[in-house]
N, CA, C and O atoms as a GROMACS GRO file, in nm:
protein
  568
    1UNK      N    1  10.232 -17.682  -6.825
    1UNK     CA    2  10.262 -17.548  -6.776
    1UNK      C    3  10.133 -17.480  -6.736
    1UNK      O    4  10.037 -17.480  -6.814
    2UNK      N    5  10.125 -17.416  -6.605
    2UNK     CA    6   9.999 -17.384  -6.570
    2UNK      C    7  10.014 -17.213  -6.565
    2UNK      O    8  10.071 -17.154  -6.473
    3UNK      N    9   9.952 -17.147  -6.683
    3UNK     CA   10   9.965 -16.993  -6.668
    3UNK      C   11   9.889 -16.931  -6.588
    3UNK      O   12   9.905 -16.814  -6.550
    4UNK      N   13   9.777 -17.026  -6.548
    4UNK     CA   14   9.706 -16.915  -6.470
    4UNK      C   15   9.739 -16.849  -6.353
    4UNK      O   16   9.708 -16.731  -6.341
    5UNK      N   17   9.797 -16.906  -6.266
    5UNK     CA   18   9.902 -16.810  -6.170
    5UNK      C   19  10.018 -16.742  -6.214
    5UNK      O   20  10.122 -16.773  -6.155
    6UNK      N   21  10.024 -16.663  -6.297
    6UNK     CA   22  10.155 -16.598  -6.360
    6UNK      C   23  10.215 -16.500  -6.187
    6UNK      O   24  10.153 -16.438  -6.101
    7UNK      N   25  10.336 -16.527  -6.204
    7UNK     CA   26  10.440 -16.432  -6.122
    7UNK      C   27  10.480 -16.349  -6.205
    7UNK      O   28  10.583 -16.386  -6.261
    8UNK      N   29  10.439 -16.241  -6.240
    8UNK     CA   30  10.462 -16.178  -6.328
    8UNK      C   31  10.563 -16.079  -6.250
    8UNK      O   32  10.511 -16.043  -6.144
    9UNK      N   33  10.711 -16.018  -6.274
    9UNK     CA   34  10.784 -15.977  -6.258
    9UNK      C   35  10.813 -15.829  -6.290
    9UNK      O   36  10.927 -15.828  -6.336
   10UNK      N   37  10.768 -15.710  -6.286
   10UNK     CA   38  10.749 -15.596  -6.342
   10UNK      C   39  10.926 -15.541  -6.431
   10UNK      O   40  11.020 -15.573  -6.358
   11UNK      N   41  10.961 -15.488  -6.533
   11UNK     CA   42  11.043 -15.508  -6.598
   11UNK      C   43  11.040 -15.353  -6.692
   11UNK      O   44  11.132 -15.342  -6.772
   12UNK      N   45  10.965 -15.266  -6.687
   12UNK     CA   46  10.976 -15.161  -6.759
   12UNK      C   47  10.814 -15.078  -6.711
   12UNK      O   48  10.712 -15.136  -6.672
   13UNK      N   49  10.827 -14.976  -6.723
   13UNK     CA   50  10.708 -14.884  -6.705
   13UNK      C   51  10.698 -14.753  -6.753
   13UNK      O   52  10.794 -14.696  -6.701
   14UNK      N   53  10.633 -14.666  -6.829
   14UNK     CA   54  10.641 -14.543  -6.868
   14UNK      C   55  10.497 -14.493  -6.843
   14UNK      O   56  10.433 -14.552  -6.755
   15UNK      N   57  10.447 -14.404  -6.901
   15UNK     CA   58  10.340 -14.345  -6.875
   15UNK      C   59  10.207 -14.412  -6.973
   15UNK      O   60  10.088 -14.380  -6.980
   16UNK      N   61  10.262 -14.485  -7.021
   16UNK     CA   62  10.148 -14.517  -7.110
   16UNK      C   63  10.105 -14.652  -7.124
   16UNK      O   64   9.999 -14.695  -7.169
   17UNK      N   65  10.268 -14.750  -7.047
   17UNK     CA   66  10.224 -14.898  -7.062
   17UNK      C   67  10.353 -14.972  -6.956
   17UNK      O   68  10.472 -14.944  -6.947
   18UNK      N   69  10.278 -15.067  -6.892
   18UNK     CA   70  10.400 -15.108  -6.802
   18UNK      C   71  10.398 -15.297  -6.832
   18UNK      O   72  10.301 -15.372  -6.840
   19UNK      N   73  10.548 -15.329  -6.844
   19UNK     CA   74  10.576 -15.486  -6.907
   19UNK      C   75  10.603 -15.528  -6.803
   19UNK      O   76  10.636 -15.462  -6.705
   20UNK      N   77  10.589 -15.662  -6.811
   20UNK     CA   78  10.583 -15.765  -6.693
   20UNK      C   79  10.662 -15.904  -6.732
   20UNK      O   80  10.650 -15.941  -6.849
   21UNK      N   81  10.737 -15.981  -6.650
   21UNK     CA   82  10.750 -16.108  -6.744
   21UNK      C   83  10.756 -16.210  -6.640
   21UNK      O   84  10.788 -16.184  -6.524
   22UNK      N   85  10.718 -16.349  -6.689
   22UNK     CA   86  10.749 -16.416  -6.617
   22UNK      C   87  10.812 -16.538  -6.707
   22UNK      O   88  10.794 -16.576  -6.823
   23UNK      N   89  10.912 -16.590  -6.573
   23UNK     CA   90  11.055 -16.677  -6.661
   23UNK      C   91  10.987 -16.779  -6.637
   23UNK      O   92  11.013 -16.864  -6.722
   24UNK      N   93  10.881 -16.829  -6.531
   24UNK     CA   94  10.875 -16.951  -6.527
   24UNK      C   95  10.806 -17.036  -6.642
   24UNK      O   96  10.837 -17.151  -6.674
   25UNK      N   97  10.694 -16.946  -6.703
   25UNK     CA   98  10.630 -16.950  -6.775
   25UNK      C   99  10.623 -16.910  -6.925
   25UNK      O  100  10.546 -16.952  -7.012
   26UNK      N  101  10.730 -16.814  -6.933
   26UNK     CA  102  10.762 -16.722  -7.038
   26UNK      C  103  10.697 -16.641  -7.078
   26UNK      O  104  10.754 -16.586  -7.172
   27UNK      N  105  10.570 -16.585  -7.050
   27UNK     CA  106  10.488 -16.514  -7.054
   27UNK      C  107  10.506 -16.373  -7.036
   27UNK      O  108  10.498 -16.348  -6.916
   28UNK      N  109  10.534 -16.244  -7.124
   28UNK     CA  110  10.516 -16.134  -7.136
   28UNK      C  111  10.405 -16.035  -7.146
   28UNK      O  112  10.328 -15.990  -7.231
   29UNK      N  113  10.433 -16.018  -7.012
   29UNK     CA  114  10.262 -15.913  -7.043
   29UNK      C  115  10.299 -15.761  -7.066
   29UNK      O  116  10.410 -15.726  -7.029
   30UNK      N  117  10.225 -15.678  -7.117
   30UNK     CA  118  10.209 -15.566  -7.177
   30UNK      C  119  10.079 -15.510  -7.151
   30UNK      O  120   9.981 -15.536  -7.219
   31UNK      N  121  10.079 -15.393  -7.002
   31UNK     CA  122   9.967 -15.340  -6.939
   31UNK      C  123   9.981 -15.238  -6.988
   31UNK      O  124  10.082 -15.175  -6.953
   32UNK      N  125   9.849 -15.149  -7.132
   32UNK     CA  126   9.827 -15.058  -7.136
   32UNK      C  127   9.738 -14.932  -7.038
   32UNK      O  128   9.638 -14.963  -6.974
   33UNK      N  129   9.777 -14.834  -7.041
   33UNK     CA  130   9.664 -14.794  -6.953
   33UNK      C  131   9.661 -14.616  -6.992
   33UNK      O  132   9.749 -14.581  -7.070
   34UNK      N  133   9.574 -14.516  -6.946
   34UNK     CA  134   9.580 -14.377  -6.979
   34UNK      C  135   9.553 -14.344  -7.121
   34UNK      O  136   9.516 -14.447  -7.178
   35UNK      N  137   9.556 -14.258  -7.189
   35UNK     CA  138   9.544 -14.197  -7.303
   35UNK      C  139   9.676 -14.295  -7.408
   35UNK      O  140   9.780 -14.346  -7.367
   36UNK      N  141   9.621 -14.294  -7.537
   36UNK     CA  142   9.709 -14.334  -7.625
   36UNK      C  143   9.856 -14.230  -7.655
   36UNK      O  144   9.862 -14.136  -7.734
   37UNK      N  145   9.935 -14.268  -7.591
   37UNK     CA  146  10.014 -14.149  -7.611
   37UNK      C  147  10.117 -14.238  -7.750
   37UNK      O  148  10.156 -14.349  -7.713
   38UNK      N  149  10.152 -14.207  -7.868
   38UNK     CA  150  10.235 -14.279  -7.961
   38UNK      C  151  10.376 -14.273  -7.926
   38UNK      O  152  10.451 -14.370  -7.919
   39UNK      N  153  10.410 -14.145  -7.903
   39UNK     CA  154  10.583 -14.169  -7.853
   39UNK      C  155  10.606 -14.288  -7.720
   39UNK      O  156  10.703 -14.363  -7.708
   40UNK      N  157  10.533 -14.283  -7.665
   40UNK     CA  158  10.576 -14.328  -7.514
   40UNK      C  159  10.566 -14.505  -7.514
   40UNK      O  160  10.620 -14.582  -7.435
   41UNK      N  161  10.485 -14.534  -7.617
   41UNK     CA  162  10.463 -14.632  -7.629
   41UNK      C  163  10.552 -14.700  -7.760
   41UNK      O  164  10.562 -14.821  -7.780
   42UNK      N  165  10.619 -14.588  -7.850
   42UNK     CA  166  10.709 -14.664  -7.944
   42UNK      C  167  10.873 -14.672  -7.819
   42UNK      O  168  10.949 -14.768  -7.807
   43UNK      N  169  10.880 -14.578  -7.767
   43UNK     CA  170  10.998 -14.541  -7.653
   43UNK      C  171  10.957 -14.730  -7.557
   43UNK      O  172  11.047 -14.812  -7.540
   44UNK      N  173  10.862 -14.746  -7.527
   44UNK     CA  174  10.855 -14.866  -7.446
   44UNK      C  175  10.900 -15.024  -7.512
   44UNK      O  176  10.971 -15.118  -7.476
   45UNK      N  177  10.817 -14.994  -7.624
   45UNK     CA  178  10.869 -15.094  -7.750
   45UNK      C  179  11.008 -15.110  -7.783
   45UNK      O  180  11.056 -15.220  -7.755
   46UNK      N  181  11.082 -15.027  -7.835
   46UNK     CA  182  11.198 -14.994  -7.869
   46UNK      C  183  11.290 -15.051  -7.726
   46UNK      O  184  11.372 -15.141  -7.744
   47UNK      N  185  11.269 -14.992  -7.585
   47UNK     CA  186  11.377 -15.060  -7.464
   47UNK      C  187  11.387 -15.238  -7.514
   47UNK      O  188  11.486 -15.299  -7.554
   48UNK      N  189  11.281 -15.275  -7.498
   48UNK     CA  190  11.222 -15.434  -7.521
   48UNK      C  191  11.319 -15.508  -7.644
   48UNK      O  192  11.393 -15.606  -7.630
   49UNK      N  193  11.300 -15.452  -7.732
   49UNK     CA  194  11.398 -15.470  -7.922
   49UNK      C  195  11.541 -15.436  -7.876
   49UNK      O  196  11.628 -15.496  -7.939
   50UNK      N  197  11.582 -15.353  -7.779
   50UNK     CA  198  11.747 -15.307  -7.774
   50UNK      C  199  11.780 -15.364  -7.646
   50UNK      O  200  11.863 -15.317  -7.568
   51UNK      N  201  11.704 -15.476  -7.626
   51UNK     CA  202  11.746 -15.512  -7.426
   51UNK      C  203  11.857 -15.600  -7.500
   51UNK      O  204  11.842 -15.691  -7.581
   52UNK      N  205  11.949 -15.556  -7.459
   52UNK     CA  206  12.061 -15.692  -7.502
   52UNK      C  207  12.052 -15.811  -7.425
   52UNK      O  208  12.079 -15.918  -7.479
   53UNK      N  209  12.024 -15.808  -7.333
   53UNK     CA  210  11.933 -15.973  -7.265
   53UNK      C  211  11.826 -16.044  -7.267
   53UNK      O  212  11.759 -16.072  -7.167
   54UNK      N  213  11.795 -16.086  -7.412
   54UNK     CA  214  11.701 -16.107  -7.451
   54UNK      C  215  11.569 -16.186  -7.316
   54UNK      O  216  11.633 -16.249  -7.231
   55UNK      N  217  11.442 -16.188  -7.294
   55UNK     CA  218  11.373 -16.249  -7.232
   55UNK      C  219  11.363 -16.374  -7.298
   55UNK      O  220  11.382 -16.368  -7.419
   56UNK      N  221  11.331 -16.516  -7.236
   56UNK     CA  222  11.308 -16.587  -7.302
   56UNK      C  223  11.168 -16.664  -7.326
   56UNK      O  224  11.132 -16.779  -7.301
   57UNK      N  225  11.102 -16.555  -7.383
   57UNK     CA  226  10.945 -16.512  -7.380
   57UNK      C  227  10.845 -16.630  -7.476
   57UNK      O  228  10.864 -16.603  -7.595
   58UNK      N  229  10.769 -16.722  -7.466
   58UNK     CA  230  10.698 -16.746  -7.584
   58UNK      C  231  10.562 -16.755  -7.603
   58UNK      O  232  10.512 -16.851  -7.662
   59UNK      N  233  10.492 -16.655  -7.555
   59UNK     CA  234  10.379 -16.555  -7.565
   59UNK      C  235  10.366 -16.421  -7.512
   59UNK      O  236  10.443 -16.387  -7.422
   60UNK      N  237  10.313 -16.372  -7.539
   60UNK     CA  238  10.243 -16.228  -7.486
   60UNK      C  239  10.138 -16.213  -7.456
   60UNK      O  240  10.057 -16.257  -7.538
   61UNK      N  241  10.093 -16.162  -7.359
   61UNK     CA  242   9.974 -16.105  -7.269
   61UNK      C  243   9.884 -15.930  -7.333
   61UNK      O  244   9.800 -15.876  -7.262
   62UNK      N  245   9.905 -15.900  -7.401
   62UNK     CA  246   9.829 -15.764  -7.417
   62UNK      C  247   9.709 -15.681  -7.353
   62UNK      O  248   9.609 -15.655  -7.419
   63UNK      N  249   9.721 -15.644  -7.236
   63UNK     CA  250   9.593 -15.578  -7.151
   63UNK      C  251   9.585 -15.464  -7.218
   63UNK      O  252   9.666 -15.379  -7.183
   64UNK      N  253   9.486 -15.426  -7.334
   64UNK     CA  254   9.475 -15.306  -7.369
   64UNK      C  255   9.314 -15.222  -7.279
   64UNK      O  256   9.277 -15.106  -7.294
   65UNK      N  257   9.266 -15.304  -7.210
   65UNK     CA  258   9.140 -15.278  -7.117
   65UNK      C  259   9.112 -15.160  -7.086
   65UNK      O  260   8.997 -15.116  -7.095
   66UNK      N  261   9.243 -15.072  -7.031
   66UNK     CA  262   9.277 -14.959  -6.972
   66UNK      C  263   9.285 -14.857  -7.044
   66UNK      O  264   9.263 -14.743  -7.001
   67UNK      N  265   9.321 -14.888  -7.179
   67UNK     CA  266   9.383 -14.784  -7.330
   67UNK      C  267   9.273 -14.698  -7.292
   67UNK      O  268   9.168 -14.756  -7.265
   68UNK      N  269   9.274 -14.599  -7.285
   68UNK     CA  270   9.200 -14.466  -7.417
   68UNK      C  271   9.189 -14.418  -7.500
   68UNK      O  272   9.229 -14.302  -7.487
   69UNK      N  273   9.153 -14.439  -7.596
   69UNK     CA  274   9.189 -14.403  -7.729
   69UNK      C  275   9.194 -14.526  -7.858
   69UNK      O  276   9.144 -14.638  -7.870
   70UNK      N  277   9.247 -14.475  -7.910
   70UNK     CA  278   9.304 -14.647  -7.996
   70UNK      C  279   9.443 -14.631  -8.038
   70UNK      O  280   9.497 -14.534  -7.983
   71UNK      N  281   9.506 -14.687  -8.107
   71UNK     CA  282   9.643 -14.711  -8.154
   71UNK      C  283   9.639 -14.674  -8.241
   71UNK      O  284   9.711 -14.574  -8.244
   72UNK      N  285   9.583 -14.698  -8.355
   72UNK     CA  286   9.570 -14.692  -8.540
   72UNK      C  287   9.694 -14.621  -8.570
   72UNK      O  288   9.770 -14.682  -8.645
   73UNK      N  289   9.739 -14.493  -8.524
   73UNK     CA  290   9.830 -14.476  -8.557
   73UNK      C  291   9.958 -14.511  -8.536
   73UNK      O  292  10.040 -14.426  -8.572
   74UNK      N  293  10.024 -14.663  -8.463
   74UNK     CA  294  10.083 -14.753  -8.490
   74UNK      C  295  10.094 -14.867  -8.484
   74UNK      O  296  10.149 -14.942  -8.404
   75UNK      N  297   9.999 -14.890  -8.638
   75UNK     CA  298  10.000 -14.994  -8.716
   75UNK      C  299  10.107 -15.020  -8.762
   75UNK      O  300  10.171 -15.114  -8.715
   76UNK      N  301  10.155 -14.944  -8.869
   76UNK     CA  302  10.288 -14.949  -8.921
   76UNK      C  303  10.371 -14.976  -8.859
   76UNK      O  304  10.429 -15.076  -8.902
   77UNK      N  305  10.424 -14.921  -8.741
   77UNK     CA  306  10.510 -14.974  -8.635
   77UNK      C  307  10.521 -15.130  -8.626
   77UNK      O  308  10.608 -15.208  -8.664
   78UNK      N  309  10.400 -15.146  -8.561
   78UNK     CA  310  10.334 -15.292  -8.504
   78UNK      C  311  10.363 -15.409  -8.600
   78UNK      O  312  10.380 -15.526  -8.565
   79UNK      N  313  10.366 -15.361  -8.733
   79UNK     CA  314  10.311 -15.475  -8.848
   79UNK      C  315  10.515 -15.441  -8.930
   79UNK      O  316  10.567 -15.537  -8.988
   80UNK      N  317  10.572 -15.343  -8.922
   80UNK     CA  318  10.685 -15.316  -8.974
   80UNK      C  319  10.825 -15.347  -8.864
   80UNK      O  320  10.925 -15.409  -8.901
   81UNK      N  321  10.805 -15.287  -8.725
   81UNK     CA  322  10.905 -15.369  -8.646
   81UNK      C  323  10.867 -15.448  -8.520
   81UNK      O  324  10.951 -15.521  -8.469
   82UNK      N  325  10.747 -15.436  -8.471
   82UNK     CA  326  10.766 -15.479  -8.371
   82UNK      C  327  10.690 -15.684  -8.389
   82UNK      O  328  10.745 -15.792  -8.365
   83UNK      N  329  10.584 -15.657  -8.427
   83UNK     CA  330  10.555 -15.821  -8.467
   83UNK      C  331  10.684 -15.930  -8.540
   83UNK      O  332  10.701 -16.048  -8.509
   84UNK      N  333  10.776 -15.841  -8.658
   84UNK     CA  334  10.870 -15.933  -8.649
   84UNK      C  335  10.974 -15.936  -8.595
   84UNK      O  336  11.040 -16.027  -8.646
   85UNK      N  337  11.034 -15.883  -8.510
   85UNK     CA  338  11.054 -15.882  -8.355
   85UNK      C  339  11.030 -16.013  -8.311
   85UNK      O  340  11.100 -16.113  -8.317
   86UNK      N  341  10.941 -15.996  -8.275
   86UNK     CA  342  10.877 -16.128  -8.178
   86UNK      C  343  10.874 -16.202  -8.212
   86UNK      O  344  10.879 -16.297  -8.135
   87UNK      N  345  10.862 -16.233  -8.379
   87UNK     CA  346  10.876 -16.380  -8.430
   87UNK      C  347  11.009 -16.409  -8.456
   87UNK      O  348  11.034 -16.523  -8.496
   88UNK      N  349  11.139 -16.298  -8.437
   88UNK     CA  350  11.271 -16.385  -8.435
   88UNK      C  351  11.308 -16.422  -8.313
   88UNK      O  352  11.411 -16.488  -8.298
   89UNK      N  353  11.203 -16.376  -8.172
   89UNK     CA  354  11.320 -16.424  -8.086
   89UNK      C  355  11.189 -16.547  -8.046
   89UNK      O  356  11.176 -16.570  -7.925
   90UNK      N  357  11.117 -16.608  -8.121
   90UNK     CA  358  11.048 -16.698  -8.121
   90UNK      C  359  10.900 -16.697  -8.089
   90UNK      O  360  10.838 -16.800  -8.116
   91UNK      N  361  10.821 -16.572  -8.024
   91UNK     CA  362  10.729 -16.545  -7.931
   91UNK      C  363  10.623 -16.621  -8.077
   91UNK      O  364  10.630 -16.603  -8.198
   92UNK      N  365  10.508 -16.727  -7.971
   92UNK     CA  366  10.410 -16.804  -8.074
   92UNK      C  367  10.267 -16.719  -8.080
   92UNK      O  368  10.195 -16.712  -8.179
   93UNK      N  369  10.241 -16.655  -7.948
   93UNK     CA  370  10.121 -16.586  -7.960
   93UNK      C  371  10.107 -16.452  -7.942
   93UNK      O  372  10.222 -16.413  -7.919
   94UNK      N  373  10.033 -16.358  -7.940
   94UNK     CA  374   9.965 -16.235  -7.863
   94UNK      C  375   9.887 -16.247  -7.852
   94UNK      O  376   9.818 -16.256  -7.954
   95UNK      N  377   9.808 -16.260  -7.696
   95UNK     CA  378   9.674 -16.280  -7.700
   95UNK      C  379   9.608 -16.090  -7.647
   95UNK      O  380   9.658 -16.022  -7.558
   96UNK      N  381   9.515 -16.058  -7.718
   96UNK     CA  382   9.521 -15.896  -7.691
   96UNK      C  383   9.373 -15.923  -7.574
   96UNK      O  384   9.276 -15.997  -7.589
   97UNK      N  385   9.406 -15.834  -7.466
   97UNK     CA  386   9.256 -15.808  -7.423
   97UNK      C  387   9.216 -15.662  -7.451
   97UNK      O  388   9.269 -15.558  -7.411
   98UNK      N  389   9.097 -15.685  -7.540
   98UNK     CA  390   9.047 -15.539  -7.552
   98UNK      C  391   8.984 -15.467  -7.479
   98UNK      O  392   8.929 -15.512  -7.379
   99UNK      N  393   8.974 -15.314  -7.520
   99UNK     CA  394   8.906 -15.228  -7.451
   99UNK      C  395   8.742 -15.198  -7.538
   99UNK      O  396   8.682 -15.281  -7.607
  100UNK      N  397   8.703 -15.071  -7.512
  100UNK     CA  398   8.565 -15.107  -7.612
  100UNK      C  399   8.567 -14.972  -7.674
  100UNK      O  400   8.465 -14.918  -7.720
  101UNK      N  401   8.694 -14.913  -7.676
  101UNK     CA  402   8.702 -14.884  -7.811
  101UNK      C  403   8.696 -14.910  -7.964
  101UNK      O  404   8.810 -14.931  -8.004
  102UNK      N  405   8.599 -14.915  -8.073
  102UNK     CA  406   8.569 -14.934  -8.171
  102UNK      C  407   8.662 -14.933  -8.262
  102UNK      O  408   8.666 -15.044  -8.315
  103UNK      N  409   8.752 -14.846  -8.312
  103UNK     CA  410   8.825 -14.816  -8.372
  103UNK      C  411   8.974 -14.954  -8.317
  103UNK      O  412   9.029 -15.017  -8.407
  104UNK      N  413   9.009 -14.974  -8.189
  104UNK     CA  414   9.051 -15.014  -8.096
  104UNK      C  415   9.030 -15.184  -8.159
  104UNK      O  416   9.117 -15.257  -8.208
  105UNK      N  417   8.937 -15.202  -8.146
  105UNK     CA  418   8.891 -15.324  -8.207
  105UNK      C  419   8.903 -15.342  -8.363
  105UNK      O  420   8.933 -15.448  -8.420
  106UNK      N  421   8.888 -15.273  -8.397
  106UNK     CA  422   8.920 -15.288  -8.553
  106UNK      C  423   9.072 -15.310  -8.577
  106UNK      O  424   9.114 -15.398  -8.651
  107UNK      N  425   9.167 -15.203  -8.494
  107UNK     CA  426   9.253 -15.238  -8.532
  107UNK      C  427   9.331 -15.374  -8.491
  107UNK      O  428   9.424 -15.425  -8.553
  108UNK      N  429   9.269 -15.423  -8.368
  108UNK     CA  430   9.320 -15.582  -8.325
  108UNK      C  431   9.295 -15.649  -8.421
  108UNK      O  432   9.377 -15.729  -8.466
  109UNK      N  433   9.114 -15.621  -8.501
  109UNK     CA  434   9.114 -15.712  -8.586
  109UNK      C  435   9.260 -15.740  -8.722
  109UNK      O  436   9.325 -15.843  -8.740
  110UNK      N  437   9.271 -15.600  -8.798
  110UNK     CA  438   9.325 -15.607  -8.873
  110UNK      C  439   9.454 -15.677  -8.866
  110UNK      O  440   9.512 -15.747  -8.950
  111UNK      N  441   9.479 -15.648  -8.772
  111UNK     CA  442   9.653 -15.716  -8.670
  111UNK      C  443   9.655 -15.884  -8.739
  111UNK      O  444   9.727 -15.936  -8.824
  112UNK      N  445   9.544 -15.934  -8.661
  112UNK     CA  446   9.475 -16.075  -8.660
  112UNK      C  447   9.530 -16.097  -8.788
  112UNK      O  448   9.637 -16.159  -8.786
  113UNK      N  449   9.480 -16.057  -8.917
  113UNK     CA  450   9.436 -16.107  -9.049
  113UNK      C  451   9.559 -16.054  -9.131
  113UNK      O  452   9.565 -16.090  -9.248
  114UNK      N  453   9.688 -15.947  -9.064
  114UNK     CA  454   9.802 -15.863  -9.166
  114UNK      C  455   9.866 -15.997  -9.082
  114UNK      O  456   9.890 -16.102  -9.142
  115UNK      N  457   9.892 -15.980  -8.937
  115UNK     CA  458  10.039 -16.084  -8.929
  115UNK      C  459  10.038 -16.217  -8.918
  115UNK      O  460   9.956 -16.288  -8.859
  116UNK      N  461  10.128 -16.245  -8.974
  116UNK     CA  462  10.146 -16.402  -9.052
  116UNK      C  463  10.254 -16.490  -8.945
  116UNK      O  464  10.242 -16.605  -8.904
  117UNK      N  465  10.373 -16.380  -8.916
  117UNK     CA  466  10.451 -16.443  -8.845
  117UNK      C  467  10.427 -16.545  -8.674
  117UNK      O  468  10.483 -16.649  -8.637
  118UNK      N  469  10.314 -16.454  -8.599
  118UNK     CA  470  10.288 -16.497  -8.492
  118UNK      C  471  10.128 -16.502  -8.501
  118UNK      O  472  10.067 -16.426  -8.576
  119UNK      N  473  10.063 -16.598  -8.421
  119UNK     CA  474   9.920 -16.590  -8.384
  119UNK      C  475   9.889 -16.480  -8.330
  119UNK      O  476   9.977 -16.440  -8.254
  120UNK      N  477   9.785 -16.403  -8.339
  120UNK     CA  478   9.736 -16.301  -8.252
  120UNK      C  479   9.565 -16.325  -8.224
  120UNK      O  480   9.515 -16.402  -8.306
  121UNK      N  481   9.540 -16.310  -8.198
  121UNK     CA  482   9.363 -16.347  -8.149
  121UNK      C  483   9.308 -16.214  -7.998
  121UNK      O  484   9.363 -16.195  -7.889
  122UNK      N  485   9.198 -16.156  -8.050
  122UNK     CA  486   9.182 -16.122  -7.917
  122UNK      C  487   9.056 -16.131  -7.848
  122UNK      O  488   8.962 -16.175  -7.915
  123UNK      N  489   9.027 -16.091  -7.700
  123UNK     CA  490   8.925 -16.154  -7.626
  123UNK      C  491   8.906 -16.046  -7.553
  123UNK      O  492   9.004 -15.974  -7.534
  124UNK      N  493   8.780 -16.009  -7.497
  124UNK     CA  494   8.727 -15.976  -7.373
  124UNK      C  495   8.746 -15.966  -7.240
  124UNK      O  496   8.710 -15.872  -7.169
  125UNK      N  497   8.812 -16.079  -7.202
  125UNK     CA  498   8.842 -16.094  -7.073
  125UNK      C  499   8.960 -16.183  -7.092
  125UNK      O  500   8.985 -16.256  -7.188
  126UNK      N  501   9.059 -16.154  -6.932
  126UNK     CA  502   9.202 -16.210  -6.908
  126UNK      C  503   9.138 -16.324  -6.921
  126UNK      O  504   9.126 -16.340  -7.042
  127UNK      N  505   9.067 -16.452  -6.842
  127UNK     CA  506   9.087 -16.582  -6.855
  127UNK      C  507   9.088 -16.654  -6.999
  127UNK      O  508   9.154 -16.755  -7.023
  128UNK      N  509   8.986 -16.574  -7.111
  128UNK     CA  510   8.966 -16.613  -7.227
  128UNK      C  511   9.136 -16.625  -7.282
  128UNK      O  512   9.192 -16.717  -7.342
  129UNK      N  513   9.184 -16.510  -7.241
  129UNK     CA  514   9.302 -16.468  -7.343
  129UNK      C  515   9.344 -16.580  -7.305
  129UNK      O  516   9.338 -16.672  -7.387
  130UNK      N  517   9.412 -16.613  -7.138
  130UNK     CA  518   9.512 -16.687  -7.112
  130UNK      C  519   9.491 -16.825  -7.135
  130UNK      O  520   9.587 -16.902  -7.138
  131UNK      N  521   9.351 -16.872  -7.155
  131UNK     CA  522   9.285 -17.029  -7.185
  131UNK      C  523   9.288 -17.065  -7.283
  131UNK      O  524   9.246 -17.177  -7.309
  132UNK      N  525   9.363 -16.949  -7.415
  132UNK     CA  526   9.410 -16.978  -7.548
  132UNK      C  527   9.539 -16.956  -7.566
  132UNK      O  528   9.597 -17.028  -7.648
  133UNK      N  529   9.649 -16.800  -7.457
  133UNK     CA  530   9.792 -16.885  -7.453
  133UNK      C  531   9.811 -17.014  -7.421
  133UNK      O  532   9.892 -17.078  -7.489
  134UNK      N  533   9.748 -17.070  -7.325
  134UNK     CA  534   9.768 -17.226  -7.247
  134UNK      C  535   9.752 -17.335  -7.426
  134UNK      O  536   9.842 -17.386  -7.492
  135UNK      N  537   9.655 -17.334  -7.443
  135UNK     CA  538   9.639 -17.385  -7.585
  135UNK      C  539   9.742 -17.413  -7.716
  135UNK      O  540   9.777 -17.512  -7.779
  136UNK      N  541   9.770 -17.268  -7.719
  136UNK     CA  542   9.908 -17.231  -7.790
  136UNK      C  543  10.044 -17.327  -7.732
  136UNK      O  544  10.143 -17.378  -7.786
  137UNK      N  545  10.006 -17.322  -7.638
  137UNK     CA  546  10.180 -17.379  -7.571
  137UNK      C  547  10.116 -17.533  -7.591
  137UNK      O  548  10.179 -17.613  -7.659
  138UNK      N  549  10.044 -17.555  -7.556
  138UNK     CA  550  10.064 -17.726  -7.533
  138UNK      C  551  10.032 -17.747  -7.702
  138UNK      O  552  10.079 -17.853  -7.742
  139UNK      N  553   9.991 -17.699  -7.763
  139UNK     CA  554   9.990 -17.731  -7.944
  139UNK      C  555  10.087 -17.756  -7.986
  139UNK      O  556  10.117 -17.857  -8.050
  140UNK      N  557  10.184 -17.624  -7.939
  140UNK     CA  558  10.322 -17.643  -7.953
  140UNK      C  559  10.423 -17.733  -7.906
  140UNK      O  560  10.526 -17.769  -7.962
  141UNK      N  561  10.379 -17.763  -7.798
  141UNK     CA  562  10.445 -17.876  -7.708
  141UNK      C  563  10.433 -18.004  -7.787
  141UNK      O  564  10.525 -18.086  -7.793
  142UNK      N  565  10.305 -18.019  -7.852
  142UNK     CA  566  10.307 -18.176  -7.894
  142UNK      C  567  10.412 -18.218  -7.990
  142UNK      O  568  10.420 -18.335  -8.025
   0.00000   0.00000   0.00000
């Protein structure tokens, strides 16, 4: 499976983060961008958890590059519904790209080291991320 050309399919958008997917690949991306706004981004989360047509997703893309701010204040969210989420409808990775927010980074780290259910790892730049989804899948593949 070759991700690096993703067709990524646009699939939801609000003011704070717009999802993408692609079927060929299964690959879900999640483009943050603007100020951390918390409602808009649990409101984006939440469509995704109540789509009654499930995607049939098995990684995630995380562009947080764009964020302003940091998240910290949903952790709880992240670590209470939305990570196991993703590990029932199977998703194996999140690969996050960060921004250089400090705080921002800390909290990817913590992500990393609280969830158990799915891999999460994050990187610097899109090719890093996607040269370790690719990894993920063929690990899995064997």
């Amino acid at each position: 499976m070759n991700i690096n050309k993703l067709a990524m399919t646009p699939i939801y958008e609000n003011k704070s983060v717009k999802f993408f997917f692609d079927p060929e690949t299964g690959i879900f991306r999640a483009n943050f961008y603007g100020l951390v706004e918390m409602k808009s981004i649990i409101e984006a989360f939440n469509f995704v958890i109540s789509n009654p047509k499930p995607m049939h997703a098995i990684a995630v893309l995380t562009d947080l590059s764009n964020l302003k701010g940091t998240f910290t204040m949903l952790m709880d969210y992240f670590e209470d519904k939305l990570y196991p989420f993703l590990n029932s409808r199977g998703i194996l990775c999140d690969a996050i790209i960060l921004n250089s927010d400090v705080f921002t980074k800390f909290s990817v780290k913590k992500l990393e080291t609280s969830i158990d259910a799915i891999k999460i790892k994050s990187f610097e730049n899109e090719e890093s991320a996607i040269q370790w989804i690719n990894f993920i899948i063929k690990k899995q593949d064997k």
